[in-house]
C-alpha positions as CSV (number, residue, x, y, z in Angstrom):
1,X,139.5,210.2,-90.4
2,X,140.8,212.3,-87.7
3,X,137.9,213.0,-85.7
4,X,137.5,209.6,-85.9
5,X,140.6,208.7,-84.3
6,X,139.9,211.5,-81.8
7,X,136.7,210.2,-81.0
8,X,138.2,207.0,-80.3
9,X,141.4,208.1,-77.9
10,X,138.4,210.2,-75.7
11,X,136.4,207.1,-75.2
12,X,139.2,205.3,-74.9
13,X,140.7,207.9,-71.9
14,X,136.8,207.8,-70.5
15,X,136.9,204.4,-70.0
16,X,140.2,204.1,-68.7
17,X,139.0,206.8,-66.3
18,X,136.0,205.2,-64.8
19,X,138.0,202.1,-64.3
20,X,140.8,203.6,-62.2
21,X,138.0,205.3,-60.3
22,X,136.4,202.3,-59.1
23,X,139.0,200.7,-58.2
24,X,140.8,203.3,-56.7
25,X,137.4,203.8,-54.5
26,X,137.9,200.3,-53.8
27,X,140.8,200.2,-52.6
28,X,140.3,203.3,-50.2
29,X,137.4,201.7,-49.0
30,X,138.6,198.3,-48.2
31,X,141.8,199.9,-46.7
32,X,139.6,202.5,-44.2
33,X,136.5,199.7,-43.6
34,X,138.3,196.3,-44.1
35,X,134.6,195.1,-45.4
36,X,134.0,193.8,-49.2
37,X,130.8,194.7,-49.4
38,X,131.5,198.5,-48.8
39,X,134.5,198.1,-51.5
40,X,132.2,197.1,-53.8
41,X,129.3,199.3,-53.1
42,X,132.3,202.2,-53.1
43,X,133.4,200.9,-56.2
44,X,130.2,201.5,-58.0
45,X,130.1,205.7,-56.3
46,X,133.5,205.6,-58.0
47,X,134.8,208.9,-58.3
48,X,132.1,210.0,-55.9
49,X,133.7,208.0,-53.1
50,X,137.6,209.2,-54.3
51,X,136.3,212.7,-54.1
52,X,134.2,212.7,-51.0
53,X,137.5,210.8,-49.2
54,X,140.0,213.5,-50.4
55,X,137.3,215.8,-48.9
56,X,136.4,214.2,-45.9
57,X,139.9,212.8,-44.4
């Protein structure tokens, strides 16, 4: 039972994760590109695009 509910709070935090990553890509895209079509293509990179950013600028 408690691997179980460990299992579930990692997948959980995962998920979580990925979602604040593309949006967060999204949002530093749209801000630096004012395009939609970057923001969303940045949004799929997710992390990717938040790492490269906090490399890059």
């Amino acid at each position: 039972m408690v691997k179980r509910n460990k299992k579930a709070v990692v997948e959980s935090s995962v998920k979580s994760g990925i979602t604040f990553g593309s949006a967060l890509a999204m949002v530093i895209s749209y801000a630096n590109w004012h395009s939609v079509g970057w923001a969303i293509f940045h949004g799929l990179l997710s992390w990717v695009y938040v790492i490269y950013y906090l490399l890059r600028y």
